[in-house]
C-alpha positions in Angstrom: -20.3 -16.0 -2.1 -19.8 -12.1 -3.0 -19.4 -11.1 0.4 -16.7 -14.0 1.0 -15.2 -13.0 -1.7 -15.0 -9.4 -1.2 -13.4 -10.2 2.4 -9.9 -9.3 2.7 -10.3 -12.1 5.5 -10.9 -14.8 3.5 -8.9 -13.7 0.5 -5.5 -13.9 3.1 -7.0 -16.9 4.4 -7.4 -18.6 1.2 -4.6 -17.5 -0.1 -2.0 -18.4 2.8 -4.0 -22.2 2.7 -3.7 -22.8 -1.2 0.2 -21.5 -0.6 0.8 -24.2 1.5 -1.5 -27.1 0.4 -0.3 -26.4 -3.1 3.3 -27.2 -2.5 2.2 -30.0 -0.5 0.0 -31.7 -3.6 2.7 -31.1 -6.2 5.0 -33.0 -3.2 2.9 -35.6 -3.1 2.5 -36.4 -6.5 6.6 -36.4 -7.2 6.9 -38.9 -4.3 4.5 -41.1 -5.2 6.2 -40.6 -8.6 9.4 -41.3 -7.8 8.7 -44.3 -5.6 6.7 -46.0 -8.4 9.9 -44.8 -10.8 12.1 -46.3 -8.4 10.1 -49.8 -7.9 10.1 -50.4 -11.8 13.7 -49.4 -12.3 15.3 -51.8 -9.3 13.3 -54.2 -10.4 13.8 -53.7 -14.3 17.4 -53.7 -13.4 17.2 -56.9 -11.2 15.2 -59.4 -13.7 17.5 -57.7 -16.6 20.4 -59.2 -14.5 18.7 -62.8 -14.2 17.7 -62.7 -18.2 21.1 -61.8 -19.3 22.7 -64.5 -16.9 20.6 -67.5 -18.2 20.7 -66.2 -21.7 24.4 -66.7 -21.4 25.1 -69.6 -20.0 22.0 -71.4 -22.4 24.5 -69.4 -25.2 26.9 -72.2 -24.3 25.6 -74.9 -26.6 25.2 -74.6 -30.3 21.8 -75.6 -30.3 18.6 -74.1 -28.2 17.3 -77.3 -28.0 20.5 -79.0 -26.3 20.3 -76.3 -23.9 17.5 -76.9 -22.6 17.8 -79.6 -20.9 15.6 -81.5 -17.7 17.3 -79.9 -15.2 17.7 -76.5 -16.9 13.9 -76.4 -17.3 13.5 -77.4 -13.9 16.0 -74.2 -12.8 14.1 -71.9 -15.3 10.4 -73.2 -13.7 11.7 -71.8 -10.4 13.4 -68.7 -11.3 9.7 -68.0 -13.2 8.0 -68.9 -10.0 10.3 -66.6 -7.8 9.8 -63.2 -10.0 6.2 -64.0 -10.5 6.5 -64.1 -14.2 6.0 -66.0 -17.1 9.0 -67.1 -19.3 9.6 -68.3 -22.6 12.4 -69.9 -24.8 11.9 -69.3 -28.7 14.2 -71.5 -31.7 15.4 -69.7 -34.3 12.6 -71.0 -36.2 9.8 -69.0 -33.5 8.5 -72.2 -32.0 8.3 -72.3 -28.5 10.1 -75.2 -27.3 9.4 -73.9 -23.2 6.4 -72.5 -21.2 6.7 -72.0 -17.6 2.4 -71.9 -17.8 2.6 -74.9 -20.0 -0.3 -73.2 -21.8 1.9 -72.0 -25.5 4.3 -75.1 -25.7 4.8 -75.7 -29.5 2.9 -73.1 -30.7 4.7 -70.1 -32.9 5.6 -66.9 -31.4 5.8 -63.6 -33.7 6.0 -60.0 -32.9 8.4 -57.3 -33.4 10.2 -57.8 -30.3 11.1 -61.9 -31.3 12.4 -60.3 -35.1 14.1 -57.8 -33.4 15.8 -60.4 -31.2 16.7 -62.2 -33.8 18.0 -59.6 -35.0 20.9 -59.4 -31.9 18.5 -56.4 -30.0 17.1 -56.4 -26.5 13.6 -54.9 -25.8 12.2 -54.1 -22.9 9.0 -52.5 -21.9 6.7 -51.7 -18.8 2.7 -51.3 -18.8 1.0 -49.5 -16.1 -2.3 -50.7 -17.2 -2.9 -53.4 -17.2 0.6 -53.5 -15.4 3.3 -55.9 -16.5 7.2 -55.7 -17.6 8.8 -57.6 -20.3 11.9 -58.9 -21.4 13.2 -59.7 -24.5 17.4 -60.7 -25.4 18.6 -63.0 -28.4 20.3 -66.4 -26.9 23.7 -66.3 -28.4 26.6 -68.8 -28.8 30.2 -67.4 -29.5 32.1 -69.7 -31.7 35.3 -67.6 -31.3 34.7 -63.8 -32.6 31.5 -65.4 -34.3 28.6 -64.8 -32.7 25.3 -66.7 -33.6 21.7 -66.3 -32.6 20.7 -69.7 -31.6 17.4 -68.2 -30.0 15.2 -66.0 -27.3 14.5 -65.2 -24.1 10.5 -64.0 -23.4 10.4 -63.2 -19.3 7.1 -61.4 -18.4 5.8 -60.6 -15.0 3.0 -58.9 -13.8 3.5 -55.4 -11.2 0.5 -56.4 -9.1 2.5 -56.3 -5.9 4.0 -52.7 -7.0 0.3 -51.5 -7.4 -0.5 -53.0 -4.2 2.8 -51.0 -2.8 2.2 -48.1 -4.3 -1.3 -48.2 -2.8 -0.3 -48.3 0.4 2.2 -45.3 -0.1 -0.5 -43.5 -1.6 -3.0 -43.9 1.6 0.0 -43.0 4.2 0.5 -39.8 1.9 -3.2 -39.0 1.9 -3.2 -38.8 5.7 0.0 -36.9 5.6 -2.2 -34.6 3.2 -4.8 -34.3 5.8 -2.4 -33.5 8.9 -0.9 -30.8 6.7 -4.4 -29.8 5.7 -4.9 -29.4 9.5 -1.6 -27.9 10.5 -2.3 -25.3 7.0 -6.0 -24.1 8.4 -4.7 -23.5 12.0 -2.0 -21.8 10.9 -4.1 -19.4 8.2 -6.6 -18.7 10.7 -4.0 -17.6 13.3 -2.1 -15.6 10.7 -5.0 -13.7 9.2 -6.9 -13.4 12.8 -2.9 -11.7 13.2 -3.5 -9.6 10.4 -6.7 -8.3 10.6 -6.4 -7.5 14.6 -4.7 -4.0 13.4 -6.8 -3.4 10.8 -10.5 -4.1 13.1 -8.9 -1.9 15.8 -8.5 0.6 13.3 -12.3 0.4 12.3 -13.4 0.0 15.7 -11.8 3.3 17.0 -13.5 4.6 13.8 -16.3 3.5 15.1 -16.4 5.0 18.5 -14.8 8.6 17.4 -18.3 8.4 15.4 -19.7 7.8 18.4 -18.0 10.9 20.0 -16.4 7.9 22.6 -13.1 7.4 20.4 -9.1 8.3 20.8 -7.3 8.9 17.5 -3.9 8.3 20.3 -5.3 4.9 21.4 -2.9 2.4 21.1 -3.4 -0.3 18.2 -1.4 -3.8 18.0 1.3 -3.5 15.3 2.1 -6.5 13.5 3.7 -5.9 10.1 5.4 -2.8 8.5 2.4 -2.4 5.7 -0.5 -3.1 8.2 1.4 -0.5 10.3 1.2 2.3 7.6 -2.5 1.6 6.9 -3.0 1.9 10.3 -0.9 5.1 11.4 -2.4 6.6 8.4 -5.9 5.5 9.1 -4.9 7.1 12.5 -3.7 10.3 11.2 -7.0 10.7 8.5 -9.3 10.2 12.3 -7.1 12.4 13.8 -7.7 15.4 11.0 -10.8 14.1 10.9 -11.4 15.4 15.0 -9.5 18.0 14.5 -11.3 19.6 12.0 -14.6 18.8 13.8 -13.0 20.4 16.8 -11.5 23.3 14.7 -15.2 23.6 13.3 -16.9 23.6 16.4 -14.4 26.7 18.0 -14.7 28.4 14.4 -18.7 28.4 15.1 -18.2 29.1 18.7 -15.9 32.0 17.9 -18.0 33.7 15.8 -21.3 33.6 17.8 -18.9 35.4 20.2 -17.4 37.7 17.9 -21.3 38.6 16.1 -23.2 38.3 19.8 -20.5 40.8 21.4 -21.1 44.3 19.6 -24.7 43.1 19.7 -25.1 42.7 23.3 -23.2 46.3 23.6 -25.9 48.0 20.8 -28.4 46.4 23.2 -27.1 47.8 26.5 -26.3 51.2 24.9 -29.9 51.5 23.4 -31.4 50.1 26.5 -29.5 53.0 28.1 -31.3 55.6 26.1 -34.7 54.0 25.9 -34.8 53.9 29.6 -33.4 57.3 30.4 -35.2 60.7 29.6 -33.7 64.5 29.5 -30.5 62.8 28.4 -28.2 65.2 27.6 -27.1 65.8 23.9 -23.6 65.3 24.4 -24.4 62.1 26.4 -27.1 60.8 23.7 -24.4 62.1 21.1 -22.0 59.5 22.4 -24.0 56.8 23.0 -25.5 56.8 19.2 -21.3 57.2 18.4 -20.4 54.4 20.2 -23.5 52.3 18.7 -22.1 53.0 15.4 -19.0 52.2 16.2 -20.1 48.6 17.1 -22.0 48.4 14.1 -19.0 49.0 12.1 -17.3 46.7 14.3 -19.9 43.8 13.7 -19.8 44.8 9.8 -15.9 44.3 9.8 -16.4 40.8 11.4 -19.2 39.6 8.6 -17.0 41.5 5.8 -13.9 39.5 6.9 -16.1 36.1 7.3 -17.4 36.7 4.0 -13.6 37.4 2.3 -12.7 34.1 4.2 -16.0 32.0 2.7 -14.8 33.6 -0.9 -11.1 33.0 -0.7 -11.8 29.0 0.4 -13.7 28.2 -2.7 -11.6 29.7 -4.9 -10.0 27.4 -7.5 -6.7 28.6 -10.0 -9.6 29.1 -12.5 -11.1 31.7 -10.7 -7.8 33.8 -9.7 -7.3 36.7 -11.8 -3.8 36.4 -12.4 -2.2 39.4 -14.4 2.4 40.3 -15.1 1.9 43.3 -12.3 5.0 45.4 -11.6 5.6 44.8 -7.5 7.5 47.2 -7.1 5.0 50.0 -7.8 2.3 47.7 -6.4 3.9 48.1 -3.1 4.4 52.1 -3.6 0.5 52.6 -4.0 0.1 50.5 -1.3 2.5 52.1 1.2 0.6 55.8 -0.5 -2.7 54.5 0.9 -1.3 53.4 4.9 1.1 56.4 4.7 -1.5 58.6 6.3 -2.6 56.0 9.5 1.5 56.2 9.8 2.1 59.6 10.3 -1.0 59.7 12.5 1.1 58.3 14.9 4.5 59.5 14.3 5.4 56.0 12.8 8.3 56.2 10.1 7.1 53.9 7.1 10.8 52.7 5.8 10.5 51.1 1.8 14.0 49.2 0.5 13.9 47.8 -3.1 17.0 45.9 -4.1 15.7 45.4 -7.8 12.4 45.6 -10.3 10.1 42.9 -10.3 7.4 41.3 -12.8 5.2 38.8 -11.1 1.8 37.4 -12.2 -0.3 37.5 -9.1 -4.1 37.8 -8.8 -3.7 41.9 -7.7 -6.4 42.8 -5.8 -6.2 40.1 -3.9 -2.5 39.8 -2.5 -3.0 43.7 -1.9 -5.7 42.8 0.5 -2.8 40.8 2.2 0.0 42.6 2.2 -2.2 45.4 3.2 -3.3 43.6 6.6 0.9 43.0 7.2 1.4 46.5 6.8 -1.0 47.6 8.8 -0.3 45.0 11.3 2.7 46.5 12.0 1.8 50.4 12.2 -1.6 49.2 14.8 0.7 47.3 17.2 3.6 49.6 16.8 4.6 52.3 19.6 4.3 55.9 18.7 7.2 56.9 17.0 7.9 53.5 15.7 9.0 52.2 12.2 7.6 49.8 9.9 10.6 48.6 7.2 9.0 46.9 3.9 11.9 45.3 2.0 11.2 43.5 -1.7 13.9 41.4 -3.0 13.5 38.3 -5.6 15.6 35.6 -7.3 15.4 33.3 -10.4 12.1 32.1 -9.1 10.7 33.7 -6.2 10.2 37.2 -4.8 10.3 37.9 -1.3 8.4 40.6 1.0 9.9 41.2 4.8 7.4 43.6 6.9 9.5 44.3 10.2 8.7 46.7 12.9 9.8 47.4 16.1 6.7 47.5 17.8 5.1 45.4 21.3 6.4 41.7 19.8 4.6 38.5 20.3 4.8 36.4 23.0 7.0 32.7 22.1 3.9 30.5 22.7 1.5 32.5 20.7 3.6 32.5 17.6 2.5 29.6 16.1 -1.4 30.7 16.9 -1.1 33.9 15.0 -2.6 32.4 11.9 -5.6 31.1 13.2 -8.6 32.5 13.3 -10.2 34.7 15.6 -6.8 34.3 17.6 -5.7 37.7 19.1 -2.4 38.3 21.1 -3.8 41.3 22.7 -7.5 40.6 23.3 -7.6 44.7 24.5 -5.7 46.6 22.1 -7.4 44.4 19.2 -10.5 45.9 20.2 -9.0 49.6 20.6 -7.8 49.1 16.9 -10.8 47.2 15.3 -9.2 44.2 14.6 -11.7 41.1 14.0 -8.8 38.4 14.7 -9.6 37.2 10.7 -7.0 39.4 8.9 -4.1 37.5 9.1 -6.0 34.2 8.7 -7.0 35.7 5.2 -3.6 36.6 4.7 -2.0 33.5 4.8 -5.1 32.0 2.4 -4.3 34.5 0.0 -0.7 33.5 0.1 -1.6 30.2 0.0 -3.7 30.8 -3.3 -0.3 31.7 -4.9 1.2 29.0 -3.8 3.5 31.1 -1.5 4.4 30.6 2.2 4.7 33.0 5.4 6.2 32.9 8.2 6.7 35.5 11.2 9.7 35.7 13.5 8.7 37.6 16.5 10.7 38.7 20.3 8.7 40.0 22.6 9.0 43.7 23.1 11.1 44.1 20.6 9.3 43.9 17.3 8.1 41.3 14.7 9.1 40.0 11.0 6.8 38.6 8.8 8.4 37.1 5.5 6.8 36.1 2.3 8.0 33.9 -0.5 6.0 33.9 -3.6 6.6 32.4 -7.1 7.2 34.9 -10.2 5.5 32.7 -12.3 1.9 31.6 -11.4 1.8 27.6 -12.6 -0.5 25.6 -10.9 1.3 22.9 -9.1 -0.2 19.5 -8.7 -1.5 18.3 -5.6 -1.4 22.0 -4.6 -3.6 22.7 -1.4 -6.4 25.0 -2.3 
């Protein structure tokens, strides 16, 4: 019974079935209603007719008991006989001076009803159970304006034969019920079967991209606009879902390629020596150079992994936030990469339009704006320029990094982010770049809850522009 209940299945198809057969009970209950009100009221109406008639023309007399006369009885028998009823003529002094049974002849007749007859009222009255309707009107005779009560009128009859009708209507709207019943089951089971299609597919693609077999793009039946939502988004969750399996698996594939390459070249250079003897100095002088040179290279790649593990699990708690003057922050940094600049002839170009207070987590965002400036000086020509240019508003300050150096090519723009991604494979290598750096740069950014984005023509240079908040609020539903 908890499992029924717990099925969105059977809660649509209960629901859609009561909605119907509901409507359908409350109908049936008004009609029979109705019909039963209807009976009693034509035939309240009719008899009241009848009574009303005889009482006036028995009103003609000035006594009850000239009235009713041999053949008056006789008419007053039948008319008893026709409604099925029972009728009974009262004096003024409650004697009964006519039974159509013939059983109360004589005998005295009291009850509210009779005094209130008497008394120039009419009563009426219907009884389900045990089911009868009765009649009750004074017999008056008009002397002029002078009315006088010269007796009353008792007409009972039974409702048997409305019971017996309202039987029968009741049976014809049972099976009416049932059809309906029928129609209501077909139609919930086709309606939910309807609604949950979308909703199993969903599950079942689930399913099978557990199994490795399933296609977050497979097409699903759309039925309605809220099953459609659950659905695309169940579609989108599986399709982040593979992606970040796929994303994981290259990630781990990237990085035994990364860590096995400098070690396979520490293993071929120290091969070379181990197998080779009367090896020159300056030969075994720059083998042992180049094997530290991979070894730094392999250290890079497990320091940047490392920063990248780090900066992941950070939460706001854990950022050291501090009011840090930017633009001096930039000046030290620019002072530190001034020297790898003029290495290679590279003019590093500083424009400030204003000072800025920011709170930002220092040694961190120096890490990144340290990787876009030296971005730009490693894949710069010699005798380039880098230009750093700080500018801010109410709100936000902004960082622009732009150089004129090699570009990036138009499809690889939107890869640059990622990591391990390289534009040039070669000169990466030449310069010691892991392919992590500006993957951490963007986290870091991220971690303020700034944004970057790079502009780039190939050949002619690149931009990369960063927006970050003065204040450091945490913002909810912030992505980590």
């Amino acid at each position: 019974m908890k499992a029924l209940y717990k099925s969105l299945r059977s809660r649509i198809f209960f629901f859609v079935l009561l909605s119907g057969l509901i409507p359908v009970i409350i109908m049936h209950i008004l009609v029979v209603q109705c019909y039963e009100s209807s009976l009693i009221n034509n035939r309240q109406t009719e008899i009241k007719q009848r009574v009303n008639l005889i009482s006036s023309s028995m009103g003609s007399d000035t006594n009850i008991k000239d009235a009713l006369t041999a053949e008056r009885k006789q008419v007053l028998s039948w008319y008893s006989d026709a409604f099925g009823g029972r009728l009974l003529i009262i004096d003024p002094y409650y004697h009964i001076l006519l039974d159509t049974y013939y059983a109360d002849t004589g005998k005295t007749a009291v009850s509210d009803a009779i005094f209130d007859a008497f008394s120039g009222k009419e009563y009426q009255a219907y009884e389900r159970d045990p089911g009868y309707l009765e009649f009750v009107v004074p017999i008056s005779h008009m002397d002029g304006d002078e009315k006088t009560i010269i007796g009353a009128m008792v007409f009972s009859s039974t409702t048997g034969w409305i019971l017996d009708s309202m039987n029968h209507v009741n049976t014809l709207m049972w099976v009416f019920d049932f059809i309906i019943f029928g129609l209501l089951c077909v139609v919930s089971f086709l309606l939910t079967q309807n609604t949950i299609k979308p909703l199993n597919d969903a599950a079942l693609n689930a399913q099978k991209l557990e199994a490795g077999v399933g296609n977050v793009e497979e097409k699903m039946l759309m039925t309605y606009s809220e099953v459609d939502r659950i659905v695309h988004s169940t579609a989108v969750t599986l399709k982040h879902y593979q992606e970040m399996e796929e994303s994981q698996e290259q990630f781990v594939s990237n990085v035994s390629h990364e860590l096995r390459t400098p070690m396979a070249s520490i293993r071929v250079l120290s091969d070379s020596l181990i197998g080779q003897q009367n090896i020159p100095e300056e030969i075994y002088q720059e083998i042992l150079g180049d094997i530290s040179k991979e070894i730094e290279r392999e250290t890079n790649i497990l320091e940047d992994l490392l920063s990248m593990s780090r900066l992941g699990n950070v939460s706001d708690s854990m950022m050291n936030i501090s009011t840090v003057n930017i633009n001096q922050f930039l000046l030290d940094i620019l002072k530190t990469l001034k020297p790898i600049a003029e290495s290679r002839q590279i003019d590093l170009i500083y424009e400030s339009f204003r000072q800025i207070q920011a709170d930002i987590d220092q040694p961190k965002l120096s890490q990144a704006f340290v990787n876009l400036i030296e971005n730009g000086i490693k894949y710069n020509n010699d005798g380039g320029w880098v230009r750093v240019s700080l500018d801010a508003d109410h709100e936000y300050f902004y960082l622009r990094v732009a150089d004129n150096g090699c570009g990036i090519p138009e499809d690889a723009i939107m890869h640059v982010f990622d990591r391990f991604y390289r534009v040039d494979k070669a000169r990466a290598r030449e310069t010691g770049g892991t392919g992590l750096g500006l993957a951490i740069t963007r986290q870091i950014i991220l971690l303020h809850y700034g944004v970057i984005k790079v502009e780039s023509v190939l050949g002619e240079g690149t931009t990369f522009t960063v927006r970050i908040p003065l204040k450091h609020v945490e913002q909810e539903g912030a992505k980590r």
